[in-house]
N, C-alpha and C positions, 0 to 999 in steps of 0.2 A: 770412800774416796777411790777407792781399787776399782770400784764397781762401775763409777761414772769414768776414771782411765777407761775400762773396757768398752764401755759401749759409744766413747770419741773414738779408739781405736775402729772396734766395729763398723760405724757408719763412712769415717775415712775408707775403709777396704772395700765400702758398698757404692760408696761417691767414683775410687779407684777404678771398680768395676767395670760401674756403669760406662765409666767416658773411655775404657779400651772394649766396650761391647760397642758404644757410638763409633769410634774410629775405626774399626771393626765394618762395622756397617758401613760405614763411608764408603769406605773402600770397595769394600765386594759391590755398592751400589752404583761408581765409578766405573769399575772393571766392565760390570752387567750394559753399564750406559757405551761404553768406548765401542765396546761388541756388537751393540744392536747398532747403532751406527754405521760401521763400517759392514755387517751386512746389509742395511739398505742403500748403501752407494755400491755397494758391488753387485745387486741385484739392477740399479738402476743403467750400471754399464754396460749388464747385459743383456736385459731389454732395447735398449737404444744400439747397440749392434747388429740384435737379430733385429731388430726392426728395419736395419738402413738394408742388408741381405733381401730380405721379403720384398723391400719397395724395389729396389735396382734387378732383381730377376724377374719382377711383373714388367717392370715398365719398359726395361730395356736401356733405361736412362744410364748415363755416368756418373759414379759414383767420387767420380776427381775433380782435380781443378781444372774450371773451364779450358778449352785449346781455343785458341784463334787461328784461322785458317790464315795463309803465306800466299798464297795465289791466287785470293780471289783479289777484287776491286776494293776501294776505300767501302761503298756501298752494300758489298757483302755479294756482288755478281758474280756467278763463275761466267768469263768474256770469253768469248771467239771472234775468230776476226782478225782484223785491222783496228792494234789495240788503240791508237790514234787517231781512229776517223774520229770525222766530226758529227758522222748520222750513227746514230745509236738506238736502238730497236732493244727494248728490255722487254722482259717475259717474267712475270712472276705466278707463282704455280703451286700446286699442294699435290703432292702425286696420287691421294685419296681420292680427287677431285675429278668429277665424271666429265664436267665442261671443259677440264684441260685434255683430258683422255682425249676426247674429240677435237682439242684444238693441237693436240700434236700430229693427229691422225691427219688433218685438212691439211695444215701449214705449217707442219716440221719441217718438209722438205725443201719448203720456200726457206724459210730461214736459215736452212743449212748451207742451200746454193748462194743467199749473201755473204754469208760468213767465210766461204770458202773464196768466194770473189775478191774479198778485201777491200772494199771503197765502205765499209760499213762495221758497224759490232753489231753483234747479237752477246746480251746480257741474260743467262739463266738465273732469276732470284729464287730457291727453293725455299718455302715458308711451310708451316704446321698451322694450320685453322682450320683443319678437320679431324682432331685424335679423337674427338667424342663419337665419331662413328668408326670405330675400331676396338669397340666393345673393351676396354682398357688398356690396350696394349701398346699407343702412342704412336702408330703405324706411321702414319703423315710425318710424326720428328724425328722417326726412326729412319723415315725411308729419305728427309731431307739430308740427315747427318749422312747416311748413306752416299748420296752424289757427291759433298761436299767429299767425303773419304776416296771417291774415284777422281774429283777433279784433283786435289792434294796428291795424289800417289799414282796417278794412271790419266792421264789428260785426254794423250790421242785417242783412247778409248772411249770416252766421256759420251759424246752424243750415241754410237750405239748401247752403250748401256741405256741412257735416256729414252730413247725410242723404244728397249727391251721393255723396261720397267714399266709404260705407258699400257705396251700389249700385254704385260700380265698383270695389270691393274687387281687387287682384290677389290670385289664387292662392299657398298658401305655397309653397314652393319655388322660384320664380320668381325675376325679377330686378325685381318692384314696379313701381310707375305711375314713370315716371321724371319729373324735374322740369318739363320742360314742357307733359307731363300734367297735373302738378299745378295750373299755371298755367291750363290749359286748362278744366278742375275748376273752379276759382276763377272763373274769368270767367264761364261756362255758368251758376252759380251771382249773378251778379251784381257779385262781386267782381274788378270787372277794370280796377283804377287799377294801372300803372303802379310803384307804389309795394308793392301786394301782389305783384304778378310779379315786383321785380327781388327783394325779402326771399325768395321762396319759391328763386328760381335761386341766390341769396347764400348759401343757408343759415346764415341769419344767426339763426336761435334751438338751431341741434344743439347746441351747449355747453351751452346753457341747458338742454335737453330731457335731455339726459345727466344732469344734475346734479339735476333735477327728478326724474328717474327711481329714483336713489339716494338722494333726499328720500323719498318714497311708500314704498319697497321697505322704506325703514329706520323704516315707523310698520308695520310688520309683512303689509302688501298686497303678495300673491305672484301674484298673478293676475289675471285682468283677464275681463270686466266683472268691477269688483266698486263695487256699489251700497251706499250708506250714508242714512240717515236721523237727523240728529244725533248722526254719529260709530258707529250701532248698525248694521251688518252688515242686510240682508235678502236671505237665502239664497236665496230662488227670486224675484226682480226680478220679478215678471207682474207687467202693470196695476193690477191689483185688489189687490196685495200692496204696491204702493210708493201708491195711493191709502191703504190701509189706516194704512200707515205715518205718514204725512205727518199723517190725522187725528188720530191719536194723539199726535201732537206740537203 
């Protein structure tokens, strides 16, 4: 009888055992789990940090909340002019753009002598559909957020920067006028507050420039220069063809 007490006894102490060796286990199994956990979310925050760093110092892009520009048009024009005429003469453009280089060279100064007249606007659209020839660097939306940054903060200045920016066109292929060229552009031009330099380093309109560019493409403009005279297309832009236009309207 003592003998079978001892080994109920015994097996109880081994039953005991075993279930605080399992709860035992649980736990450090818990512990082990909570841990690896929380190192791969902390590893995942800091990939996805360095990662958004990496993209925003190649591209130039903004890394904030889109800005929408205050001065331009409902349409996204930066206007000169006679903001109420009725003849309206748009220009939309990629400053990467070789056929616009020459269309600022021929009939920027026509344009300008309308604008200055006042019985007319002239609408600047600057669009990006050409980053792929800028070897990554986003040149075209860098250099669109760029005007939009002079017209926002430095207006009177605007068309010579415009004409600067055309004469120092980078080659396609390239890697574009980088940002402090930009800035550099901008002041040479007049436009040298502080406030335009740090917008144009910030890249604080390529969202907008992006989104502007997918506005334009989707009213069926696939190209660039392309010139309009109250919404009507003029296929060959020469002086004498966009004065033409304009009387007509």
């Amino acid at each position: 009888m003592n003998t079978s007490k001892n080994v109920s006894k015994d097996i109880k102490a081994m039953q005991n055992g075993d279930k605080n060796r399992r709860t035992l286990i649980q736990v450090v199994v818990a512990v082990v789990l909570i841990a690896l956990v929380a190192a791969i979310a902390l590893f995942i925050v800091n990939r996805d940090s360095t990662s958004g760093d990496v993209s925003a110092a190649g591209s130039g892009a903004s890394t904030g909340a889109q800005l929408t520009p205050t001065s331009l048009t409902d349409d996204g024009a930066i206007r000169f002019g006679n903001p109420d005429a009725t003849t309206v003469i748009s220009v939309v453009e990629d400053f990467q753009c070789p056929a616009c280089k020459n269309f600022e060279s021929i009939s920027g100064s026509t344009l300008q002598q309308l604008a200055d007249a006042g019985n007319v606007a002239v609408d600047y659209r600057p669009i990006s559909i050409l980053d792929r020839f800028s070897n990554g660097t986003m040149y075209s939306t860098r250099a669109a957020s760029a005007a939009v940054c002079v017209a926002e903060n430095d207006r009177d200045n605007w068309m010579n920067w415009h004409t600067a920016m055309f004469e120092q066109q980078p080659s396609e292929g390239g890697t574009g006028l980088t940002d402090d060229e930009l800035v550099a552009i901008a002041a040479a031009a007049g436009a040298d507050s502080p406030a335009v330099a740090s917008c144009i380093t910030d890249g604080s309109y390529t969202d907008w420039v992006t989104t502007q560019t997918q506005s334009v493409l989707g009213e069926g403009i696939n190209g660039t220069p392309n010139v309009r005279v109250n919404g009507t297309d003029i296929a060959n832009p020469t002086p004498e063809n966009i004065l033409t236009a304009a009387a007509d309207n």
